[in-house]
N, C-alpha and C positions, 0 to 999 in steps of 0.2 A: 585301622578303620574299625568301625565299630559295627558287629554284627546286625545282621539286617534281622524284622521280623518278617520270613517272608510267607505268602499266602498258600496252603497246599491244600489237595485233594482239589484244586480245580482242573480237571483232567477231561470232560467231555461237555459238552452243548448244554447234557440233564445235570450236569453237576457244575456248571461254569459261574464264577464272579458278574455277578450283574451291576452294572454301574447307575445312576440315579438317571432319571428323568429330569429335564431341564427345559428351558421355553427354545435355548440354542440348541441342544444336544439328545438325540432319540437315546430311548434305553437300548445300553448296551451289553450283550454277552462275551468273557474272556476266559480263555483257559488254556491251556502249556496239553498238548498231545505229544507222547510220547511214543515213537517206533521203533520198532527193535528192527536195530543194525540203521536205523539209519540217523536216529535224534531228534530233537526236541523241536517244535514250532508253535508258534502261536496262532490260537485260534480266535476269530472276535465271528458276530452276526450282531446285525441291526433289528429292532423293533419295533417299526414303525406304532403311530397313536393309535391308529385301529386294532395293534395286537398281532398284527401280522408279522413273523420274522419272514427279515432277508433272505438272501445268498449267505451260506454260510464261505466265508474269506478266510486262507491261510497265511502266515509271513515262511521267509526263507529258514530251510534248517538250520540246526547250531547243534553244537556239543550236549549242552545244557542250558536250560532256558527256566525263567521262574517269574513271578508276578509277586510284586510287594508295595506297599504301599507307603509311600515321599511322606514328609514330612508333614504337609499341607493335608494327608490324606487322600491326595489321587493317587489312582491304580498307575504302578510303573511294569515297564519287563526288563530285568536283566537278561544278558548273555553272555554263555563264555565258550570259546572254541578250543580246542583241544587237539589239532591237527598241523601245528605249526612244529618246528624245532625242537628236542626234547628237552633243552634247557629255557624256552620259552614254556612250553606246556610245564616244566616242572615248577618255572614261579605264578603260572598262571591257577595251577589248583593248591599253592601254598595263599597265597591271593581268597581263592575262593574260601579257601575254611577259614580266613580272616573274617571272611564276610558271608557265613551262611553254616551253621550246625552243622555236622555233617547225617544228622539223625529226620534229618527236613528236606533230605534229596532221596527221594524214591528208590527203593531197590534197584529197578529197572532203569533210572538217571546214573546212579551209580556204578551199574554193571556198563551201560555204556562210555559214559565218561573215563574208567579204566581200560577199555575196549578202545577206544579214540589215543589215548596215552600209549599202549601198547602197541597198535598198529603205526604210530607214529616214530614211537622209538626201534621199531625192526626197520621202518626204512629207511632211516638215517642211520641204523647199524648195518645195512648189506648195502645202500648204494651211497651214501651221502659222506662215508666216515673221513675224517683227514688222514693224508697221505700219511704212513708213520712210517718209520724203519723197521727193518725187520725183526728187531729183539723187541718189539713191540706190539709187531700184530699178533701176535700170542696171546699177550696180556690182555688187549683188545676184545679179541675174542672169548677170555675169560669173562670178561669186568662185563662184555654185552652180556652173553649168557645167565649171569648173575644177576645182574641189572632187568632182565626181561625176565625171569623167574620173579624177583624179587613183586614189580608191576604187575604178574598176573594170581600171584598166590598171597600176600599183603594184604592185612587187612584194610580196609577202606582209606582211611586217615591218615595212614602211611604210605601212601603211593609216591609220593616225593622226596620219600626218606631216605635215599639212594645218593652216594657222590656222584658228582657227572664228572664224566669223561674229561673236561675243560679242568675240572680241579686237580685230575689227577695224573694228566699227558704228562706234565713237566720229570715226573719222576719217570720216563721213557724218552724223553725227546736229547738226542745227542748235543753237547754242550753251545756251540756253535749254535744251535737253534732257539737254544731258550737264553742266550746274553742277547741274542738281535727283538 
């Protein structure tokens, strides 16, 4: 996929993407607010012809969230969620830096988007992990420890650069397990 250019520094109300004026469509204000520990949402308000803004209007959290502009040049939002499966969340931010710089996602996007990745991969390594045999919960336990250091001290771009667990059970799992 080919990298997006996508829209930054629209962060608040005084700093937000305004869209045009139209005989169907009031002008509009857009921008990506960012909370720490919780993520990313979209912001819009309306402007009526007198000048008057609306209610300012929020959408639902996400991991990370951003505003870029389609083809045609209308304002679009991406999202990506970060709280699913660790081998879901690992092709989902290989995905992302397909499709977005990683120097265009805010310190603060970043820090949590790794933060979402990390809390993601502890609880599927203490409650969700597959049954193993015993000469393997050891390894387990290594390969998480390693694995969850590697996600919170990594520099940015590397946060996926980790083998998962699925690539590498089979060199633990007793033979009878892995012919079925």
């Amino acid at each position: 996929m080919k990298k997006q250019t996508i829209l930054t520094g629209h962060t608040t109300l005084t700093s937000a993407y305004q869209t045009k004026e139209s005989l169907d469509n009031p002008k509009r204000y857009y921008w990506i607010q960012s909370r720490d520990g919780i993520g990313d949402r979209l912001g819009s308000c309306t402007v009526d012809k007198a000048g008057n803004f609306g209610p300012v209007e929020y959408g639902l959290d996400c991991s990370y969230s951003f505003l870029f502009l389609d083809r045609v040049g209308d304002l679009k939002q991406g999202i990506y969620h970060f709280s699913g499966h660790p081998s879901v969340n690992r092709q989902r931010f290989i995905d992302l830096l397909t499709e977005i710089e990683p120097y265009e996602i805010s310190p603060e996007q970043q820090q949590f988007i790794r933060l979402e990745i990390y809390r993601s991969f502890l609880d599927y390594s203490i409650s969700e992990r597959p049954p193993l045999p015993e000469n393997a919960e050891k390894k387990f336990q290594e390969w998480a420890v390693r694995t969850a250091q590697h996600i919170a001290e990594c520099p940015f771009e590397r946060i996926a650069g980790y083998i998962p667990w699925e690539a590498r059970q089979s060199d633990y799992l007793p033979a009878t397990r892995v012919a079925a």
